[in-house]
N, C-alpha and C positions, 0 to 999 in steps of 0.2 A: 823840249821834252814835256810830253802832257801827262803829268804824274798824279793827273785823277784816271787816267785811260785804265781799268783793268784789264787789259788785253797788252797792253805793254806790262806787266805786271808779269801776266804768265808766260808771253812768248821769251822764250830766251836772246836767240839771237837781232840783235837790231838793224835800224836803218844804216849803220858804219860797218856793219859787217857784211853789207850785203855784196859790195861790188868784189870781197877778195873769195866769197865763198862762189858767186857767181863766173866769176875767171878759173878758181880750181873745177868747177866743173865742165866749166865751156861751153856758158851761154851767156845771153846777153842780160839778160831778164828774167823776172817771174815768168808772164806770159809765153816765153819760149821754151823754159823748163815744165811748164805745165801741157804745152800744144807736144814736146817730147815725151810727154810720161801719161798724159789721159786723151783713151779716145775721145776722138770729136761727139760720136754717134749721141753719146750719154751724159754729156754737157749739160749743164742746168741753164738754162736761157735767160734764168732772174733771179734775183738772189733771194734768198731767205725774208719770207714775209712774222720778223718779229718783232718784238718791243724793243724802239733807244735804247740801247746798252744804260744799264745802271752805273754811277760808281761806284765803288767801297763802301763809303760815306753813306750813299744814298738806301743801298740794298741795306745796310746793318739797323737802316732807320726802317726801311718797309719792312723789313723779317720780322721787326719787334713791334710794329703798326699789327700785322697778320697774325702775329703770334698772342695778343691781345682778345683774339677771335677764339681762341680756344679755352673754352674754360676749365680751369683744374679743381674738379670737385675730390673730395675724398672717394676712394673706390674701395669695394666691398664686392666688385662685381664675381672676382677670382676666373675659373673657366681658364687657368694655368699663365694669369696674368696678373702680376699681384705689385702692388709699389713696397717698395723697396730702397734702403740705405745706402747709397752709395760712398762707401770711405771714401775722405777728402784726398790722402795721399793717392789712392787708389786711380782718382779721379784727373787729379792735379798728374800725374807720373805716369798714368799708363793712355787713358781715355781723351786727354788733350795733350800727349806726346808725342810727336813727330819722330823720334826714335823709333816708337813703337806703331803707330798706325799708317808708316808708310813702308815698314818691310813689306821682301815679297815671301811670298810661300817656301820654307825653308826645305829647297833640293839641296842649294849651297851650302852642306850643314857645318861647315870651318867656321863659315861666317854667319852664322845662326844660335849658337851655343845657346844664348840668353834665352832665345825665344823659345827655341826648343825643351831648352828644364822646363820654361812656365807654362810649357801645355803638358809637359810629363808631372806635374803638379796637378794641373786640371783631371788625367787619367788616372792619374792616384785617389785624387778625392772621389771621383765616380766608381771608381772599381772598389775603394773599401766602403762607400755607401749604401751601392746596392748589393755587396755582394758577392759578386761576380771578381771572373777571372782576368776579363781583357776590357779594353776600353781604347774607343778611337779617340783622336785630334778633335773630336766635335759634328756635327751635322745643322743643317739649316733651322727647322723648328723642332716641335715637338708631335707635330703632324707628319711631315715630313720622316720623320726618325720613327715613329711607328708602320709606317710603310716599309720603311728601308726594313723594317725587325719580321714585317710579312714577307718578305722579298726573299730573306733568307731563311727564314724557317720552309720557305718553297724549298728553295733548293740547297735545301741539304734534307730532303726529306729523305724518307730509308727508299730502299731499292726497289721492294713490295710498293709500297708507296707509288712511287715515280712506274710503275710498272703497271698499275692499277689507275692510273690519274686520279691517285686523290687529290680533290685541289678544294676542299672546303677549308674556312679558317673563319672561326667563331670571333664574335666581337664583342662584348660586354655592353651591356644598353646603358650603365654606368660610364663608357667611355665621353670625351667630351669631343659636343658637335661636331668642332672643325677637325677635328683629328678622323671621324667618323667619312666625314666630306672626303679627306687626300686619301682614305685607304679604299673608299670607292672609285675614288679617278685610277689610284695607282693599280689594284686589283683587274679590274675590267681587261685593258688591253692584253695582260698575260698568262688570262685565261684562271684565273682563281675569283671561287664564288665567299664572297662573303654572306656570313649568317649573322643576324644582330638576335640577343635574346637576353635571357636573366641566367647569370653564370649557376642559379642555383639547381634552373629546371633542365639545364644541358645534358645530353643524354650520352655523350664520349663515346659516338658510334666512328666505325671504321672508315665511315665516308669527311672525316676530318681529319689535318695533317699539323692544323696550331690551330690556337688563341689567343687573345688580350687580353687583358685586364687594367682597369684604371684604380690606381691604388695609392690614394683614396680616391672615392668614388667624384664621379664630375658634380653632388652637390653635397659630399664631404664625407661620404658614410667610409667607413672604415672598416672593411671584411676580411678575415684570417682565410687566406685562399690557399693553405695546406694542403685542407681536404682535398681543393679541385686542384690543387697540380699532382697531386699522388695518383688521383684516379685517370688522371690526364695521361700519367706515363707510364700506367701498366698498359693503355690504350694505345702509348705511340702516338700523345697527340703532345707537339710541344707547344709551352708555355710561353708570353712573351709578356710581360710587366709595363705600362707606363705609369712613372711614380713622381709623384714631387719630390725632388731631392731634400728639402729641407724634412719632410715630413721623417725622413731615412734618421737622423738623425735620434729620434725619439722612437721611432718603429723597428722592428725585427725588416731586416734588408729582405727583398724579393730572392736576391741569391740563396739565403737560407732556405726559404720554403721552395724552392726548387724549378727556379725559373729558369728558360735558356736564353731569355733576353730581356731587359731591363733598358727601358729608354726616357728620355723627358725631356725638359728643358733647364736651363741653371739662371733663369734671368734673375730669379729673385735672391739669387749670389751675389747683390750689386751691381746689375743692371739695369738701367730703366726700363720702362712698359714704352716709351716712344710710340705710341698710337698702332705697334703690335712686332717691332723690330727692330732693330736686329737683335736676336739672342743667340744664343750657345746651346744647342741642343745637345741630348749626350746618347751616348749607346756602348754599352757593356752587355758582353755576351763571356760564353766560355772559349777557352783556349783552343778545341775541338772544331770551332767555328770559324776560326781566325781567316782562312781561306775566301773564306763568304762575304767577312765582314765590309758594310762601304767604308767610302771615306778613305781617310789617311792615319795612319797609328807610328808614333813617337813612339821610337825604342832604344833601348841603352846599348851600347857598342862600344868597341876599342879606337882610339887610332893606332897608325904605326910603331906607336911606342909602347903601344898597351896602358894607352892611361882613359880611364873612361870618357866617352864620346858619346853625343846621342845623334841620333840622325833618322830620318823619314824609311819606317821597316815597310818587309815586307811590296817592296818594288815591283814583282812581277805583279800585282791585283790594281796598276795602273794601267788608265784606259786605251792610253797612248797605244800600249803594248797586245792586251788583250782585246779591242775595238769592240765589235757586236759581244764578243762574250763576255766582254764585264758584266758584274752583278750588279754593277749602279756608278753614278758618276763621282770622279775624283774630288771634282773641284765642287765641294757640297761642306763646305765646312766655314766654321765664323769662329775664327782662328782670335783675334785683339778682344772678340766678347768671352772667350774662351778662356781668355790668357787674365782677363778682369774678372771673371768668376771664380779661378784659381785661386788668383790673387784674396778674395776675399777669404776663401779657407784657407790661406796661409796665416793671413791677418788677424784672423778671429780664432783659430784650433780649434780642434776638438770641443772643448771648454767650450769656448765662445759658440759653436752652431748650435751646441746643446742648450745654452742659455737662451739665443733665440729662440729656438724652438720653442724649450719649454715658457718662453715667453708669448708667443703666438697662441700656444694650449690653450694658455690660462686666460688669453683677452678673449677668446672663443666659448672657455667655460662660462670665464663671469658676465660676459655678454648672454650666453643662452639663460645660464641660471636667474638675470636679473628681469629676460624679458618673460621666462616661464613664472617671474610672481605679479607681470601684468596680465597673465591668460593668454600672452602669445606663447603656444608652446613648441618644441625644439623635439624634430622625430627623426633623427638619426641614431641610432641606438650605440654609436659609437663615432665618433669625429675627433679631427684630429684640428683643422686650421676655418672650418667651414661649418656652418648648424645652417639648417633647414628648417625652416618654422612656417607655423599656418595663421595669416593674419590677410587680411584685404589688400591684395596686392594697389589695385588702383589709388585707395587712399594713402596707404604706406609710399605709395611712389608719388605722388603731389606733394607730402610734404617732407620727406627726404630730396626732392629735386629743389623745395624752395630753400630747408637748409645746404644745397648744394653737396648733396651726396648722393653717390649712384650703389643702389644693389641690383643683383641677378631678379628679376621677375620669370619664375619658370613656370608660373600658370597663374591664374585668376584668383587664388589663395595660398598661394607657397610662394615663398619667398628666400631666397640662398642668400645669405652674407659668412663672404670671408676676410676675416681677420689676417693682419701681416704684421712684419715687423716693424715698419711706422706706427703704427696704433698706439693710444695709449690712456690714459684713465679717462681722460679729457673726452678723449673718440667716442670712448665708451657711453660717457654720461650723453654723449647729443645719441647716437643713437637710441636708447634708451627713452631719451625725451621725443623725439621722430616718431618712437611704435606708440608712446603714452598721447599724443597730441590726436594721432591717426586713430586713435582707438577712442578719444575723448576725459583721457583718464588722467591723473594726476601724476606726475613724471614724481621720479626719486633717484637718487645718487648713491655712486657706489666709490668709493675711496680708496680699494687696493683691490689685486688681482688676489681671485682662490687660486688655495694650492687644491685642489681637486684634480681626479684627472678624470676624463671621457674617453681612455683609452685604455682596452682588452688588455688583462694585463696577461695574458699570454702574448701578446702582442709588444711588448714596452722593450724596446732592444736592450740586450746584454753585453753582449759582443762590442768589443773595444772598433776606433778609428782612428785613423790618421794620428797614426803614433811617432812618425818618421819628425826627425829632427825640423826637414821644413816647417813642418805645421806648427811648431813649438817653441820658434828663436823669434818668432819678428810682429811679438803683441806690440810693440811704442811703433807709435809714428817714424821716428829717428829708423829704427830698423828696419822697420818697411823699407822706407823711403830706400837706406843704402842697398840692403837687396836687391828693390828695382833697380836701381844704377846701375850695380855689379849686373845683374843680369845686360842690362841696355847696353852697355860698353862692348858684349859682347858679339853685337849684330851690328852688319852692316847695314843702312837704311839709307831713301833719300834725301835725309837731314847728313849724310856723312858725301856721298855722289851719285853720279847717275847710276842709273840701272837701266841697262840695254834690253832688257827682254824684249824679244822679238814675240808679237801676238800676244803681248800681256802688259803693253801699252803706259811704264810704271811715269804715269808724267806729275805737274805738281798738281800736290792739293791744297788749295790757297789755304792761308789762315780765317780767310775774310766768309769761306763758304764752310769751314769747321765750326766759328765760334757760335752759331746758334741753338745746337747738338746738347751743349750745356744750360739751354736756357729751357727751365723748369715747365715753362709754357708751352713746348715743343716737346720734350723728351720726359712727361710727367704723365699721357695721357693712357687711357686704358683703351686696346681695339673697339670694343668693344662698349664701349662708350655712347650713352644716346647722338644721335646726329648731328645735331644742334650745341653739344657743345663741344665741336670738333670744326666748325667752322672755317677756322684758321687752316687745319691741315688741309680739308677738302678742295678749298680756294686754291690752295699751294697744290696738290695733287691734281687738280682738274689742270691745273696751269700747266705741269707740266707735261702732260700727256698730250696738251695742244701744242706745245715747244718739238715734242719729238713727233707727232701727227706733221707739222712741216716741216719738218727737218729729213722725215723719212720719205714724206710725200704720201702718206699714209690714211687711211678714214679712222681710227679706233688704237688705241693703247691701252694694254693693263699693267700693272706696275706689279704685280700682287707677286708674281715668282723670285726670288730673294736668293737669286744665282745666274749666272750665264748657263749653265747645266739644267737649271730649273725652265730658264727660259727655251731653253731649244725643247724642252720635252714638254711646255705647254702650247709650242707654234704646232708642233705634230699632230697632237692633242687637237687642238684647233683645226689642225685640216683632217684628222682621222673624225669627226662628229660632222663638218661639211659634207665630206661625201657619204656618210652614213645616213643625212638628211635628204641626201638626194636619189637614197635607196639603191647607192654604190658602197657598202658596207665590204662589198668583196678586194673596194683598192687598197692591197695593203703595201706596194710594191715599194722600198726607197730607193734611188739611187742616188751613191757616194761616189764621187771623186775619189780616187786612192790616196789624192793629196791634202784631203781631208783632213779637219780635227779629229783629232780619236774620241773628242766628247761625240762628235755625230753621230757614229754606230751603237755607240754605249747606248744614247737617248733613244733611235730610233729604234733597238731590240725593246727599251724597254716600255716603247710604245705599242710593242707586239707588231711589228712592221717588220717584213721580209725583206734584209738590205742588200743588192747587187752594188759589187763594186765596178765603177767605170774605169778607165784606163788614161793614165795624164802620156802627154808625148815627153820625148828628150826636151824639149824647150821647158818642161815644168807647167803646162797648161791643160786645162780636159782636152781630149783625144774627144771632137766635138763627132768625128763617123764612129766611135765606137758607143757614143753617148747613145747617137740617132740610133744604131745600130739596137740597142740595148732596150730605147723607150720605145721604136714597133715593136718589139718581142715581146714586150709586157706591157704594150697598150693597155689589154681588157682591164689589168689590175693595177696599171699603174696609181700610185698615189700622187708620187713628189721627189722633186729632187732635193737633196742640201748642200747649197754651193756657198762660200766664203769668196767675196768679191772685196776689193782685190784678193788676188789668191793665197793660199796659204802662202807660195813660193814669193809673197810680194811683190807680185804684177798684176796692172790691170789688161784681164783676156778680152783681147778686141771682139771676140765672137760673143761675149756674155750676152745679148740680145738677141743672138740667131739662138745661142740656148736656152735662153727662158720660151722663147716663141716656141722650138720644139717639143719642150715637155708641155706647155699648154694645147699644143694640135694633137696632143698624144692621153688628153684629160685629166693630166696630173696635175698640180698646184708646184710651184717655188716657193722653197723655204730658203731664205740667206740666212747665212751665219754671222752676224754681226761686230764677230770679232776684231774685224778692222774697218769698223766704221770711221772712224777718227782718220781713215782717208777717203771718204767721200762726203764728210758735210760739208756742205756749202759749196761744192762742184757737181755732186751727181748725186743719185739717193736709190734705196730700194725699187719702190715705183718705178724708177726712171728706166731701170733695166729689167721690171720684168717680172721682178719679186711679188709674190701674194702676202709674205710674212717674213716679219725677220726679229730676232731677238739681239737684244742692243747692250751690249757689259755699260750697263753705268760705271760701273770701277776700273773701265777706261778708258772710252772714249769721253766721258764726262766727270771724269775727277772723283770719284767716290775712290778712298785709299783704301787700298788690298789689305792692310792688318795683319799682315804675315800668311796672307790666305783665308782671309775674308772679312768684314764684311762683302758682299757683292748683291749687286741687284739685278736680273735679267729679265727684262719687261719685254712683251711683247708688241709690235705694230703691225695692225693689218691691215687689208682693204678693206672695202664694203662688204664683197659674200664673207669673208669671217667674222667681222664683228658680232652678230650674233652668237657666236658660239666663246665669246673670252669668258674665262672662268669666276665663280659668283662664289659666294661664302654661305655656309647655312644661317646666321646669326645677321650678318650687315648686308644685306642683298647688293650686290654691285655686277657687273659685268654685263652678257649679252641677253636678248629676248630668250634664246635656246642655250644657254649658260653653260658648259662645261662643269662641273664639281669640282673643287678647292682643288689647286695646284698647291698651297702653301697653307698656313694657318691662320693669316692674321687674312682679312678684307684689303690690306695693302701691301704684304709682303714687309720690307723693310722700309717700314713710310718714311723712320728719323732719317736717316741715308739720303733717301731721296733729297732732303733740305739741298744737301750738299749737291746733287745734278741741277736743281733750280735756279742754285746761285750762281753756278757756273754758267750756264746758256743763259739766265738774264743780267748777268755783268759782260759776260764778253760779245751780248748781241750777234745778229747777221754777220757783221762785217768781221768783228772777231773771231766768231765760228769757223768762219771763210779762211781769215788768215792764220788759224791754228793748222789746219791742216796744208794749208800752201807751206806751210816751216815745216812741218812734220816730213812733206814729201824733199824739201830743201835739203832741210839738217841730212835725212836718209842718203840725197845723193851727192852732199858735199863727203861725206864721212865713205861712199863706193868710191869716191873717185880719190882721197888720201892712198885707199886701202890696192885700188888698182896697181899692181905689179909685184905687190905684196902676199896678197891671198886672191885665190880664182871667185872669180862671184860666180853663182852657179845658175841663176834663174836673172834675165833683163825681160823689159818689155821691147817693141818694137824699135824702137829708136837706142836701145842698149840702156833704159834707163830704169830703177830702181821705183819701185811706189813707195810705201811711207818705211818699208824694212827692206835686208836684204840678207842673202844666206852667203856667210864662206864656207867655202870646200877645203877642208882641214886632213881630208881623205889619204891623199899626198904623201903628209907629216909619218904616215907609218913606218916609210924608208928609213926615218931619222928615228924610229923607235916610238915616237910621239901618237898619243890618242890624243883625240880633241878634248878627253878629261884632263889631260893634263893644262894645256892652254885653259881653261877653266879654275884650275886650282892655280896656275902661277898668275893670273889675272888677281886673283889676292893680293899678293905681294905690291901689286901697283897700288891695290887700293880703291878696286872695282868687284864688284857682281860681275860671276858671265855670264852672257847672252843668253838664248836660249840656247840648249845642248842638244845636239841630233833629233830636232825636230821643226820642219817634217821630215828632214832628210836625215839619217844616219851619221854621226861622221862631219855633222857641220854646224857652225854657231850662225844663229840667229839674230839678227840687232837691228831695232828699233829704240830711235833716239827720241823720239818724241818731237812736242813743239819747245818742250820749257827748258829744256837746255841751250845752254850762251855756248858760243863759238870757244871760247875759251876750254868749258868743260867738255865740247866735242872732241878736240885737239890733245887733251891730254889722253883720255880712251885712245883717240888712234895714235899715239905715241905709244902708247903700252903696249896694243897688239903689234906694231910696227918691227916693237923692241921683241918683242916676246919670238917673232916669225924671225928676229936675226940667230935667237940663242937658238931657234929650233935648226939654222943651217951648222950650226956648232958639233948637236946631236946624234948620237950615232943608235941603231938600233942593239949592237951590244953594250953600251954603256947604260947601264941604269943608275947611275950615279950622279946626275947631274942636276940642274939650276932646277930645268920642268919635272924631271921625276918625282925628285923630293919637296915641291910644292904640294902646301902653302907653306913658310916658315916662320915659326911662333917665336915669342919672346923667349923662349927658355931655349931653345936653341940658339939664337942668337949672343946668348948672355951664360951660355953655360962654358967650362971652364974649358973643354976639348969641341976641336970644330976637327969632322974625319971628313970633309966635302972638298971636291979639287976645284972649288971658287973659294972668292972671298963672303967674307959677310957682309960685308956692302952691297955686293952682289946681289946676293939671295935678299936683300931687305932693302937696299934702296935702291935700285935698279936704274931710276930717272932723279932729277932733282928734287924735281917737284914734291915728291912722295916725304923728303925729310919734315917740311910742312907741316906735314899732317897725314901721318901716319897713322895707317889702324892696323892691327894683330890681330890676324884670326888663333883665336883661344887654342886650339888642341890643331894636332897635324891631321894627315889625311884618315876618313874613316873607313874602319873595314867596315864594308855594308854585308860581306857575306858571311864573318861572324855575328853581328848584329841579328842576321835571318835566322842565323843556325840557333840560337841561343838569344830566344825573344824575350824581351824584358821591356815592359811599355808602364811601367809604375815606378815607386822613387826605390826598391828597395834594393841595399848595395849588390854592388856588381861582382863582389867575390862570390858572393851564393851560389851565381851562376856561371860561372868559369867551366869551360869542358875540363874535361877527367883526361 
């Protein structure tokens, strides 16, 4: 056993289990399972040209060699990026918890309880922050999340309006850079013009339908924007708020003066700056909107017994369901940054953000007031965490970089520094001494913060917050801590078993590629940051774009999208500016697979691209003459097609090379969906079949953990004609000669994240890249071939064999009364996550085992379903009283004093042996999702309030 190999580390199944898994399937060999399940056509002929795999040992020594390259100066830069305290417990329980960063997005909501309060915690703290009425699960940045706040003030414009095409929407020249950057990328394609101006000179004529505002301003000014929402909305022009949440705290909420949309980010909730991500973006609107709103929103619900349940509202505005007409994509949320942001205003209350706050005031006051008695003086006439002052930029920056401190330089004499919650008297006096040295003048010290304030006192919030009991029990560490527990205990995750999700890939995330995430040198740094002292990242981000530059077969990578959702809508992006540069600005054509993701239509509408859907045959593969059929007809305007290869139905379509060749004889571009990459590294690649672009889930094909639904990263790889066109940042220039405008807000999207892709492809090398997916496609068809005579596989490839997932047809089960939700909820009781649920198919479980699961933990999965397919021949369709109806079954069921169910309770709870082991309880029974709807509640407060009459 070479037990320095990381790749024995993460494969599950071994060299001793290969010959009994290779017999249940019936072949002799790897090589014959693979010549049965990959065409030859698309064969990689050599193998992956990367670096010696590292070991453990070795990588934990270069990360901290590399991370040595970055230097961590104090920042002052702000620009909605601020360092920040991360509580210990906080840190130690939720941020390096395997409980918690390796759930998956909580559909299962039996087995989600935990995670679910602690983002109805996070919704709470945003909705009484700003204001506002409703509040989502979270969004990617704060760039991003003011897009998404244009997006919907579009459409839900009044009817006049949409009648008229108004489609202007004002921007506040206060707003910051990068946020300015995403709402011009995101704007353009769907036909809304933005104005940029000075909110005071705005003239609220009738050819406008929203605005922004940056509150406080992007270098700190602090403006009471009453006036202009009032005249805003005798105009019919709505409002839309981006606010530092802590600023809320100390300021009159946007909701009061009359916004209809409030958005930001919550990093500085105890989060790092990690060189620009991952954070927690947030968005609160009102109730009236809720239809509109992205994302995902936690709401309060009953189960079967009527005891409160929370669970994922509001299901139809998922994309799956709605395709081109979604209002924006599901999976856009950073769910474990969300659930840490929460956690901090649990931790701190009321009280405590207030303390903050007005502790940031004050280093802000006594900082301006100390440098206005050097004659540097401070000309915001009102600030809050930020002074702007007039002093010689050049010299003020020589020697603030020699004491190793970085501020904002926004011209040749002005100078922004924002003060945070690190800072402190100490901070104070070097800066102080920094502007005295730069100026030639004799430095002095200051010894306590003023209690002054520089804030409007029409402005100084009244209005109470976060009054609910959460906010108010768990100031000691000891309490914290048991809370997270009690919440953790409540989810299942893959620190408890597998998790089968088909197309959402849940495999392991070493420990070895986590532990650098916490190292101060790595997740201390501000985006924006001068160049040079980021070194370290650059190094590690240039590495890795050359890692998946071969891996994809690719010329060009940007890392900078911070979602798989992000990433399809910037490969679009990328081929909607190609043919616009070749003065084919009229291709707007897409063509979808039926079998498609439902993110693809989502993206491609809101690329402003007109999507034809193509036609899959009975076998589950594109209907390649209806394709052809489809790209002559729309030759002239063809764009592009988006295919997921292997296919959704988890095969590899032997035709995928006569289809990429037709959509290119027909001047459209190929876009792959990269969702199942993780079965084509290291045997076949984008290139190889055909692809111009494809966007890559680092959170699963390369190990970045989902976090309950997110972090995620979705980079893009292209050829040579797109690289010019990947997307650049207005502040750190990075991307193509012909750049695209910000997809995201940071220069690298979620760079800390990325750590964890880097470690992965340079510990498990070529070879173990190769043989991660040679198990993926194993595991897949040892676990068909169990399953064979049990459940119908519904999609094979040519030889009847399975690519790395595979679908059951659960369709059937109706005779017996049985939905395939129920097989879903009694899969609990074993002590598993199910599959994916009716997607793509209706009706059928999805499963995808990964590489990192052992023979062992495959065996007990298909003993569960095995077992579960015999109780369903038990089943009758008038009985609703049985084992699968009344799943999942709780502890208090089980232990309460009457049992009225015609099993036993062994039965309902421990079904196989194995399960006595180690048992888990999902918290509450089954949830009604359509009282839930009826009766929305997405904040903490009690569930009697809102009980129907």
């Amino acid at each position: 056993m070479k037990t320095d190999a990381f790749a024995l580390r993460h494969i599950g199944t071994g060299e001793n289990d290969l010959e009994h898994m290779f017999k249940t399937i019936g072949v002799t060999d790897m090589d014959q399972l693979l010549y049965e399940t990959f065409p030859d056509g698309i064969r990689l002929k050599n193998d992956l040209v990367l670096d010696p795999a590292m070991t453990e040992y070795e990588y934990a020594a270069h990360i901290m060699e590399l991370g040595k390259k970055n230097k961590v100066f104090k920042s002052y830069i702000g620009l909605g990026y601020h360092p920040t305290i991360v509580p210990a417990p906080i840190q130690r329980n939720i941020f390096e918890n395997p409980g918690w960063y390796t759930a998956y997005t909580p559909y299962q909501a039996e087995i989600a309880q935990g995670r679910l309060e602690a983002i109805l915690n996070f919704q709470t703290t945003v909705i009484e922050l700003t204001g506002m009425e409703i509040a989502n699960a979270s969004l990617l940045d704060e760039g991003t999340a003011a897009a998404e706040a244009m997006a919907l003030l579009f459409d839900v414009r009044t009817r006049d309006q949409k009648k008229n095409n108004v489609n202007k929407f004002f921007v506040s020249e206060e707003i910051l850079p990068q946020t300015l950057s995403v709402l011009q990328t995101r704007s353009t394609p769907i036909g809304i013009e933005l104005v940029v101006g000075n909110h005071e000179t705005f003239d609220f004529s009738n050819e406008f339908f929203g605005a922004i505002l940056q509150y406080p301003g992007k270098y700190g000014q602090v403006n009471d924007y009453s006036a202009f929402v009032a005249k805003a909305k005798e105009n019919e022009i709505k409002v839309a708020f981006a606010a530092d949440i802590l600023s809320l705290a100390t300021l009159t909420s946007p909701g009061e003066m009359g916004a209809a949309v409030v958005v930001g980010t919550t990093q500085r909730f105890g989060v790092p700056m990690g060189y620009g991500g991952p954070h927690a973006a947030y968005f609160a609107t009102k109730e009236e909107y809720k239809r509109s709103m992205p994302g995902r929103i936690i709401g309060v619900s009953i189960d079967v017994n009527g005891n409160r349940a929370l669970r994922m509202a509001l299901g139809t505005r998922e994309q799956h369901i709605k395709r081109e007409k979604a209002t924006s994509n599901i999976c856009t949320a950073q769910v474990l940054l969300a659930v840490m942001a929460g956690m901090y205003a649990v931790y701190h209350g009321p009280k405590g953000l207030k303390y903050i706050a007005n502790k940031v005031h004050a280093s802000a006051v006594t900082t301006a007031e100390a440098l206005n008695k050097l004659g540097v003086f401070q000309t915001n006439t009102a600030y809050f965490d930020t002074i702007l002052v007039k002093a010689n930029a050049q010299k003020v920056k020589a020697v603030a970089e020699k004491n190793e401190v970085n501020f904002f330089y926004a011209d040749a004499d002005t100078i922004s520094i924002s003060l945070n919650e690190t800072t402190s008297i100490s901070d104070i006096n070097q800066i102080i001494a920094i502007f005295a040295e730069a100026l030639g003048k004799e430095t002095f010290t200051v010894s306590e913060l003023t209690s002054a304030s520089q804030l409007p006192a029409s402005l100084e919030r009244t209005s109470s917050f976060l009054t609910h009991d959460v906010f108010n029990n768990y100031h000691s560490e000891s309490q914290l801590m048991r809370y997270i527990k009690k919440l953790e205990r409540k989810d299942l995750s893959l620190n408890h078993s597998m998790i089968s999700l088909g197309s959402c890939t849940m495999k392991l995330n070493a420990a070895s590629e986590m532990l650098p995430l916490s190292m101060p040198n790595w997740n201390s740094i501000h985006p924006f940051a001068p160049i040079e002292q980021a070194e370290g990242y650059i190094t590690m981000l240039k590495k890795l774009e050359e890692q998946l530059n071969v891996i994809t077969g690719f010329a060009g990578t940007t890392l900078q999208p911070n979602s798989g959702a992000q990433g399809e809508y910037a490969g679009l992006m990328a081929i909607r500016a190609y043919h616009i540069s070749r003065g084919e600005g009229h291709r707007n054509v897409c063509l979808i697979p039926s079998s498609a993701h439902g993110t693809n239509p989502a993206s491609a509408a809101m690329a402003g691209m007109k999507i034809i859907v193509t036609k899959t045959t009975p076998e589950g593969n594109i209907d390649v003459e209806d394709l052809r059929e489809k790209a002559i007809e729309h030759k002239d305007d063809l764009s592009c097609l988006m295919v997921t290869y292997p296919s959704t139905h988890g095969v590899y379509e032997s035709t995928i090379i006569d289809i990429t060749k037709l959509i290119h004889e027909n001047g459209g571009l190929v876009y792959m969906d990269g969702a199942n990459m993780n079965a084509q590294v290291g045997l076949t690649n984008p290139a190889t079949i055909g692809a111009d672009v494809c966007h890559l889930n680092l959170h699963k094909t390369f190990a970045i953990p989902h976090g309950g639904g997110g972090p995620g990263v979705g980079p893009i790889c292209v050829n040579e004609k797109l690289v010019p066109f990947l997307p650049t940042n207005p502040i750190l220039k990075v991307g193509g000669e012909q750049a695209i405008t910000a997809i995201s807000s940071a220069p690298y999207g979620s760079a800390l994240v990325c750590l964890i892709s880097y470690g992965y492809i340079t510990m498990m090398g070529a070879e173990g890249l190769k043989s991660a997916t040679e198990h993926a496609i194993l595991n897949a068809n040892y676990m068909k071939s169990r399953f064979e005579g049990h459940y119908p596989i519904l999609y094979t490839g040519e030889c009847g064999r399975a690519a790395h997932e595979m679908i059951l047809d659960c369709r059937s089960f109706k005779e017996n009364g049985i939905e395939v939700g129920d097989i879903a909820k009694r899969l609990m009781d074993y002590g598993f996550h199910a599959p994916t649920v009716s997607f793509p198919v209706a009706g059928t479980l999805m499963i995808e085992p990964t590489e990192s699961e052992d023979l062992a933990e495959l065996d007990r999965f298909c003993d569960a379903l095995i077992a579960i397919r015999k109780e369903i021949e038990t089943a009758t369709a008038d009985d609703k009283n049985n084992v699968l109806k009344n799943a999942p079954h709780t502890l208090a069921m089980l232990t309460a004093d009457t049992w009225d169910f015609p099993y036993t309770r062994e039965k309902a709870a421990y079904p196989l042996d194995y399960i006595a082991e180690n048992k888990f309880w999902p918290s509450v029974r089954r949830v009604d999702d359509a009282y839930g709807d009826r009766n929305l509640v997405c904040s903490c407060a009690p569930i009697e309030a809102y009980m129907e009459n």
